[in-house]
C-alpha positions in Angstrom: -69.1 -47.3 0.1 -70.0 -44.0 1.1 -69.1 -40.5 -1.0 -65.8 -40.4 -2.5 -64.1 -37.2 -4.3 -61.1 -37.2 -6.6 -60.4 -33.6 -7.9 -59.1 -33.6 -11.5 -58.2 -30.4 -12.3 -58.7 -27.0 -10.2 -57.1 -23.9 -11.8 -58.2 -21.5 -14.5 -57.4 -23.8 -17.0 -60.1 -25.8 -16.1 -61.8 -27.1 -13.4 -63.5 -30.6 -12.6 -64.3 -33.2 -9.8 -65.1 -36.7 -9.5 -68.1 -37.4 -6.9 -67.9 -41.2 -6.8 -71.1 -43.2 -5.0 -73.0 -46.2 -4.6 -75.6 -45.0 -7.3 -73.5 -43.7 -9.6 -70.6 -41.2 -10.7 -71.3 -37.7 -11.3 -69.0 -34.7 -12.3 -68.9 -31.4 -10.6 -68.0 -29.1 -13.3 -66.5 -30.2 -16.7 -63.9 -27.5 -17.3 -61.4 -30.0 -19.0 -62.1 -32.1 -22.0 -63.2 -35.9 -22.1 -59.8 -36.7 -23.4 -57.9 -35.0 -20.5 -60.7 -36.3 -18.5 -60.0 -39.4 -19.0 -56.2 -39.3 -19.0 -56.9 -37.7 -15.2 -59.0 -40.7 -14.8 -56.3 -43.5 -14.9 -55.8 -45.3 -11.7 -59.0 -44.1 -10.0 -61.1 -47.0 -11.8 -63.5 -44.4 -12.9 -63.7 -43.5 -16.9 -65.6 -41.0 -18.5 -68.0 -43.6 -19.8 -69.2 -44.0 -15.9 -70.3 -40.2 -16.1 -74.1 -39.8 -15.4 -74.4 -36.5 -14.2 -72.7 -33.1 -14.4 -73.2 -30.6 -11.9 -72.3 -27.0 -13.2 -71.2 -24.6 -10.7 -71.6 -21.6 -13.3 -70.5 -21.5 -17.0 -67.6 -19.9 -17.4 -65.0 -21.7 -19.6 -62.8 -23.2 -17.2 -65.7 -24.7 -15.8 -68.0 -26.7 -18.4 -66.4 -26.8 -21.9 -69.2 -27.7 -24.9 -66.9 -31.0 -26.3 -68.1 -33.2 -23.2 -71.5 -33.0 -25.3 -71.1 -35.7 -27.5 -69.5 -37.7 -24.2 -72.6 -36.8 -22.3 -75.1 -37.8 -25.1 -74.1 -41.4 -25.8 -73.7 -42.0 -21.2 -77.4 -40.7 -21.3 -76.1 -38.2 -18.9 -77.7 -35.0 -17.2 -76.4 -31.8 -16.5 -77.8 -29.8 -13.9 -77.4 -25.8 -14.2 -78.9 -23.1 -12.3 -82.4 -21.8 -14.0 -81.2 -18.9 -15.0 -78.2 -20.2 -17.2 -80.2 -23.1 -19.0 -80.9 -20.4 -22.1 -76.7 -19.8 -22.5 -76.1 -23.8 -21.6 -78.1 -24.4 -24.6 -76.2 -21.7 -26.5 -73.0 -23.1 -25.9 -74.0 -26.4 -26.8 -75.3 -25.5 -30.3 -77.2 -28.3 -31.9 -75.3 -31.4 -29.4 -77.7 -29.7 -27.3 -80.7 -31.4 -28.2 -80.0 -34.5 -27.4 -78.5 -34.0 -23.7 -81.3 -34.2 -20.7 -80.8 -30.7 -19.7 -82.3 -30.1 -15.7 -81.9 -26.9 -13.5 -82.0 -26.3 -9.8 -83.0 -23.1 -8.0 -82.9 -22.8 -4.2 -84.3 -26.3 -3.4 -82.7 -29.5 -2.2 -82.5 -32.0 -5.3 -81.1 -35.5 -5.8 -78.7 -35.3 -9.3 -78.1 -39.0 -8.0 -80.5 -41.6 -6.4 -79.6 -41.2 -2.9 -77.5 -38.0 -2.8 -79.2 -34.6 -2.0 -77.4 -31.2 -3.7 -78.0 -27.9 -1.6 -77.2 -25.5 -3.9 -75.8 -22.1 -2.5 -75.5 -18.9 -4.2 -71.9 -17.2 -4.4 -71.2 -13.9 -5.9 -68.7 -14.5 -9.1 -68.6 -12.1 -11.6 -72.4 -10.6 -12.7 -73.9 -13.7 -13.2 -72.8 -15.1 -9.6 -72.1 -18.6 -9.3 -73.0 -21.8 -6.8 -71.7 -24.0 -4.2 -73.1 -27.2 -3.0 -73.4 -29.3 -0.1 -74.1 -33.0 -1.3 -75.3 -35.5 1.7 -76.0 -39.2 1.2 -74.7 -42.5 2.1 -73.8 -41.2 5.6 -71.5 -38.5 4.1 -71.2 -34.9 3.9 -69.1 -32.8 1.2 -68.6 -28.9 1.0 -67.9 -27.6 -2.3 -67.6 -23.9 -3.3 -65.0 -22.1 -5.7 -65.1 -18.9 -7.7 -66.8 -16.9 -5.0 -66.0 -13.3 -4.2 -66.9 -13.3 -0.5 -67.6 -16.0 1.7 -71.6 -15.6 2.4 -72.6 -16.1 6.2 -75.1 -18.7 4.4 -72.3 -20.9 3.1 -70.7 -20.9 6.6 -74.1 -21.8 8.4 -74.5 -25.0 5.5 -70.7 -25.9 6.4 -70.8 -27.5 9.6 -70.4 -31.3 10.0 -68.8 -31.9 7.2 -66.7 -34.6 6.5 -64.9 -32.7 3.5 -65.0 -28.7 3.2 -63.5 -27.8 -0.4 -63.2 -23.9 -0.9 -61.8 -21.8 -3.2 -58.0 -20.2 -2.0 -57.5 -18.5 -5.1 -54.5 -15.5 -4.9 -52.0 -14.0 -2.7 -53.2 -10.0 -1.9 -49.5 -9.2 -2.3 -48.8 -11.2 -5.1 -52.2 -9.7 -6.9 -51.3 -6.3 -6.2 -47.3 -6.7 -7.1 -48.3 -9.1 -10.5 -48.0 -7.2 -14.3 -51.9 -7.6 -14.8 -54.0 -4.9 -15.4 -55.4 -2.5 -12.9 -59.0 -3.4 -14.0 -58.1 -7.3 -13.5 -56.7 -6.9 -9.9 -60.3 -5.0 -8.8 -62.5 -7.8 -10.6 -60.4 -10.1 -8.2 -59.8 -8.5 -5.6 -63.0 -6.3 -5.5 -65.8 -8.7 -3.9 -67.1 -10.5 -6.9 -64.2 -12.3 -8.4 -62.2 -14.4 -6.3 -61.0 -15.4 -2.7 -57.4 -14.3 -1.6 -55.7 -17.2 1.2 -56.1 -14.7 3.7 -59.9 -14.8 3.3 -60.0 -18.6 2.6 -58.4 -19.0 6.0 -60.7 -16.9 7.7 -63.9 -19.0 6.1 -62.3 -22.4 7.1 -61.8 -21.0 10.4 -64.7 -19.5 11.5 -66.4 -23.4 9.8 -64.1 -25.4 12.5 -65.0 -22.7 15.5 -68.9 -23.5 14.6 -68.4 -27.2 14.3 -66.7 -27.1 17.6 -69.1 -24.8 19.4 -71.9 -27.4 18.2 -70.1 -30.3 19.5 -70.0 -31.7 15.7 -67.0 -33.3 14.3 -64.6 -31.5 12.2 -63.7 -32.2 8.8 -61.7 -35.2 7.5 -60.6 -33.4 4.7 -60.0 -29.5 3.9 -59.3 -29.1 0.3 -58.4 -26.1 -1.4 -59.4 -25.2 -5.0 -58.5 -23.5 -7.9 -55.4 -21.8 -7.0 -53.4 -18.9 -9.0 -50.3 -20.0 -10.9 -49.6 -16.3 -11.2 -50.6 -14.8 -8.3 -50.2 -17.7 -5.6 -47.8 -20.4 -4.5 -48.0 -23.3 -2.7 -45.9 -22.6 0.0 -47.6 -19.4 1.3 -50.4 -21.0 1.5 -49.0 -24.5 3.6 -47.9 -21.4 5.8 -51.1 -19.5 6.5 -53.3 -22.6 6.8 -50.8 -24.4 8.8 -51.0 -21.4 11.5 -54.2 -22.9 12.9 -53.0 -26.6 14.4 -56.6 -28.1 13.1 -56.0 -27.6 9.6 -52.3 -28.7 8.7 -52.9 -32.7 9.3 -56.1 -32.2 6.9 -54.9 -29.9 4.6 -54.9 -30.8 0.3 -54.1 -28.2 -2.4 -55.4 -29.4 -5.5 -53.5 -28.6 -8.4 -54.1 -27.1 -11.9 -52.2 -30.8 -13.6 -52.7 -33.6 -11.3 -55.6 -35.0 -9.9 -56.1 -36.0 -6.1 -56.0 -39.3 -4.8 -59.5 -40.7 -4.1 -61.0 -38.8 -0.7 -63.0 -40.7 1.3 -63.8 -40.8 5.5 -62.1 -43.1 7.4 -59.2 -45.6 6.6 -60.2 -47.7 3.5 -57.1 -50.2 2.0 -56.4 -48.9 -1.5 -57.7 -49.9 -5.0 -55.0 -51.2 -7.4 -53.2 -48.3 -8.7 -54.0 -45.8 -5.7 -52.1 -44.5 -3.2 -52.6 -45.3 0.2 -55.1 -42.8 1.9 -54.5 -41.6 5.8 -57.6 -41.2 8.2 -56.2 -37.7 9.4 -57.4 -35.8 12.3 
């Protein structure tokens, strides 16, 4: 068994993702409830019960919501946050807090899981910027990053030889600019610290594939893109500017805001009762 992701939800009504391995099941961001959690969670053979670790990208709403405490406290689970948002985690949690192992990460390496190394990478979201990680273990690695502004030339460099690349594809420029929302809420998007637009998504994955291919390393199984606009985005515009570049159409997955992924996982693997089958593309 090697890493497997299932993406739950990916939207900015909440945001979660399933890393399954062979030491354990851990969360990256909890931005949907346990109940809708575990509604997600049917057919994957995963429950929320199976939950040992959380991995917080940042806290915004959408991406850790405080009723997963209780949840957390009876798996004897651990969230992970960066240092400097331990102080609001706490906040947030109120009292449940006390009783949750509570661990943070800087700009080291660290294993949430036995076996499976988190690099974390800083993104700038917002003031309080946010992270992206690569996880490695069990002869896999995974790319995640979402709610970043601008794609660092760090986060390119860490996304080579991957065998699944998640980024953020968040809005359509000409959607964003056209949309009924306020002038002040297009520039937080649109301005360097908020979101990515397709356009620059593309770019990213890109300029990943160019570097794996100039290093003679594999490309990607998988390139999954997160937390799309239901306003300001649509799925077909995007299926058209990814699919421009040959390498990314066979690999491409939108994950959606109300259905979860199938499993993601290299190679060909026969399905689990309840699954779809999944392809090895590429």
């Amino acid at each position: 068994m090697s890493i497997e992701l299932c993406v739950l939800a990916s939207g900015s009504a909440g945001n979660c993702s399933v890393v399954r391995t062979p030491a354990g099941v851990m969360l990256i961001d909890a931005g949907i409830g346990p109940r809708t959690a575990a509604q997600r969670m049917q057919g994957t053979g995963v429950v929320p019960a199976d939950v040992s670790v959380v991995l917080l990208t940042h806290l915004d709403r959408d991406h850790f919501s405080p009723t997963w405490a209780a949840t957390l406290a009876r798996n004897d689970a651990t969230i992970y946050c960066h240092s400097t948002k331990i102080n609001e985690l706490r906040r947030s949690l109120d009292e449940a807090g006390d009783e949750l192992d509570i661990r943070t990460f800087d700009g080291d390496s660290f294993q949430p899981i036995d076996g499976l190394w988190a690099r974390p990478i800083h993104l700038q979201h917002d003031q309080e910027g946010s992270h992206g990680f690569v996880l490695e273990g069990f002869g896999n690695r995974v790319g995640y990053a979402t709610d970043l502004g601008s794609v660092p030339r760090h986060l390119l460099q860490h996304f080579c030889d991957l065998d699944l690349l998640a980024l953020e594809s968040n809005y359509d420029r000409q959607m964003q600019l056209d949309s009924a929302r306020p002038w002040f809420l297009k520039q937080r998007i649109m301005g360097g610290h908020g979101h990515l637009s397709n356009e620059q998504a593309f770019d990213a994955v890109r300029q990943a594939l160019d570097q794996c291919e100039r290093r003679g390393r594999p490309l990607p199984r998988y390139i999954v893109l997160l937390h799309r606009s239901r306003q300001c985005n649509c799925p077909r515009l995007v299926r058209q500017i990814f699919c421009r570049d040959v390498r990314i159409g066979p690999r491409l997955i939108l994950a959606e805001q109300y259905e979860r992924t199938d499993w993601l996982r290299p190679g060909y693997l026969k399905a689990a009762a309840g699954e779809q089958l999944m392809l090895a593309w590429g």
